[in-house]
C-alpha positions in Angstrom: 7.2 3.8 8.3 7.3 7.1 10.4 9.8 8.0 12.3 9.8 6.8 16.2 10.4 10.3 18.0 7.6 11.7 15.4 5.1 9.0 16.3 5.9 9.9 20.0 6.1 14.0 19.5 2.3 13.1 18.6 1.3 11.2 21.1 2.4 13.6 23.9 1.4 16.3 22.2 -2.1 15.2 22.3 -2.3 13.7 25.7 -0.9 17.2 26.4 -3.7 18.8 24.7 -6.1 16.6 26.0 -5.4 16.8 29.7 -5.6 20.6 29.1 -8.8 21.1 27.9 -10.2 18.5 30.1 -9.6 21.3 32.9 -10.0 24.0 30.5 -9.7 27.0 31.4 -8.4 26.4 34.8 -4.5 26.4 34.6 -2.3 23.6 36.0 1.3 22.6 36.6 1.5 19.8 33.6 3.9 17.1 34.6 6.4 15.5 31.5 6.3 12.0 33.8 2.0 11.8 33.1 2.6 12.0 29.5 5.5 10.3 28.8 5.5 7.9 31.6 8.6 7.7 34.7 11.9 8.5 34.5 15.0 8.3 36.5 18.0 10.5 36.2 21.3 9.5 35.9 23.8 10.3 38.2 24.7 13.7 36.7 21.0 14.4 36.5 20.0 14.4 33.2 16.9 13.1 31.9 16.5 10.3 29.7 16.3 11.1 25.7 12.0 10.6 26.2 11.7 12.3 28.5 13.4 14.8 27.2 11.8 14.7 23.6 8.2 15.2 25.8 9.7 18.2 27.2 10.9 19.4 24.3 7.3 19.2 22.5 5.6 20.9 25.4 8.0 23.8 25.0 7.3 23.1 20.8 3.4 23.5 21.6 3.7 26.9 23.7 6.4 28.7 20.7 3.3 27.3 18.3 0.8 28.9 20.3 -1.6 26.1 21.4 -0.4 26.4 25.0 0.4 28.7 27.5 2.6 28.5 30.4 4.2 30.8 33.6 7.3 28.5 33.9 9.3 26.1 33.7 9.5 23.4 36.8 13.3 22.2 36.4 12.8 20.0 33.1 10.2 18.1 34.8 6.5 20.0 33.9 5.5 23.4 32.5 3.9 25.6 35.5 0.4 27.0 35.2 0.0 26.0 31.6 -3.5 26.3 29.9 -4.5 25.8 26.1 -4.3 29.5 23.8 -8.0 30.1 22.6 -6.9 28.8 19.2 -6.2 25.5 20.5 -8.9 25.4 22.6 -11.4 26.3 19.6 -10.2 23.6 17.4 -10.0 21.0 19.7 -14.0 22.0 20.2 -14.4 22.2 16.6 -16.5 19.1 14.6 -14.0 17.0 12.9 -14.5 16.0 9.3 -17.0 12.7 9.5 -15.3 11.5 6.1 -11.8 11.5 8.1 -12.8 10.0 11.4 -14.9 7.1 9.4 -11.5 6.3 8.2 -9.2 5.9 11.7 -11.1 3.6 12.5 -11.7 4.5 16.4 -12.1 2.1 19.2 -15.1 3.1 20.1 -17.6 4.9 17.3 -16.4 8.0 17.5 -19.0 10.6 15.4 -21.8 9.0 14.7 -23.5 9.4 10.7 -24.8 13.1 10.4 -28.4 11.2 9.9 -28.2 9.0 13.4 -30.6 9.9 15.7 -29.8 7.0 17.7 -28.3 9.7 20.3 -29.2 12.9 22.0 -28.1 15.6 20.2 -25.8 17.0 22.4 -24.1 13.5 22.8 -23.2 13.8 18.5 -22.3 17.0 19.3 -19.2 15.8 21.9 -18.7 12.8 19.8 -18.3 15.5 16.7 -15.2 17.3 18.2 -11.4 17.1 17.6 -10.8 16.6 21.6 -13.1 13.4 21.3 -11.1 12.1 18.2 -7.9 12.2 19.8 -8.8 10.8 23.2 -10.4 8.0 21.0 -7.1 8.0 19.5 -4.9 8.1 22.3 -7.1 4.7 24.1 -6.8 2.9 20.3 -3.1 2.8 21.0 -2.8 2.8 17.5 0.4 5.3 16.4 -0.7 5.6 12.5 -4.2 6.2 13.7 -3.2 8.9 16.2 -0.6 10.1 13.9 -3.6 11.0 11.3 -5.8 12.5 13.8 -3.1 15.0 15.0 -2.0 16.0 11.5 -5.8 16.7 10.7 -6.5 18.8 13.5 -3.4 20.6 14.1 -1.0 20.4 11.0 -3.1 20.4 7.8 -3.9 23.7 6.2 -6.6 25.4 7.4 -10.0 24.4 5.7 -9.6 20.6 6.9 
C-alpha cells in the first residue's frame, strides 16, 4: 500500500500537468485550490497540510523542470506558469499500448495499433501520455493513476 501524500503528490501533479497543456503554450496563474480542492486558513493563516503538500509539488515540478513559473501568488497558485518543452513533448508522446492495456482506463484509452475503427488522428490523441492521465485522473483510481505518472514521468528514459 503506497503512501497517502505519494498517491496525492501524483494526482496533483497530473491534474497540474494536464490543465497546462490543455492551454499550452498560453501561460496562466495556476491556482493550488483547483487541484487540490478548498481550503480555509486558520487563524494564524496557515494553510492546511494538503494544501500545502499541492503547493509544495507544484514548486517540486518547476525545480524538475516540467514547469515554468514568474511567481509565486502568496502560497495559493504559481503566477504565469506554463509546461518546459520537455514536459510538454512527453505528455504529446504515444504511450506504450502494452502499459495502457494494463490500467485498465475508464474509457478505452489507445485503441489496438491494428483498429481502424477510428480516424486516424482520433488514435493519434488517444495514443498520448496527456490522454492517459486525464483518463486516469476521471478513473479515480489512485494505483491506476499512480502507474500512469511513474510511466510517463519517473521511469528511465526508453519507457
Amino acid at each position: 500500500m503506497a503512501d497517502i501524500h505519494i498517491e496525492e503528490f501524483y494526482r496533483d501533479s497530473a491534474i497540474a500537468l494536464v490543465q497546462l497543456y490543455s492551454v499550452f503554450p498560453r501561460r496562466i496563474n495556476l491556482f493550488v485550490e483547483d487541484i487540490a480542492g478548498p481550503d480555509e486558513p486558520d487563524e494564524f493563516g496557515l494553510h492546511s497540510p494538503r494544501h500545502m503538500a499541492c503547493f509544495g509539488a507544484l514548486l517540486w515540478l518547476e525545480e524538475e523542470g516540467l514547469l515554468r513559473y514568474v511567481d509565486t501568488i502568496r502560497q495559493e497558485a504559481l503566477d504565469q506558469a506554463v509546461l518546459t518543452r520537455d514536459a510538454f513533448i512527453r505528455l504529446s508522446t504515444p504511450a506504450p499500448y502494452d502499459l495502457v492495456a494494463a490500467l485498465d482506463l475508464p474509457e478505452p484509452g489507445v485503441p489496438a495499433p491494428d483498429d481502424d475503427s477510428l480516424p486516424r488522428s482520433v488514435r493519434q490523441d488517444r495514443s498520448t501520455w496527456v490522454h492517459v492521465l486525464r483518463q486516469s485522473i476521471r478513473g479515480g483510481h489512485s494505483p491506476t493513476l499512480n502507474r500512469a505518472m511513474q510511466a510517463a514521468f519517473f521511469a528511465p528514459t526508453g519507457n
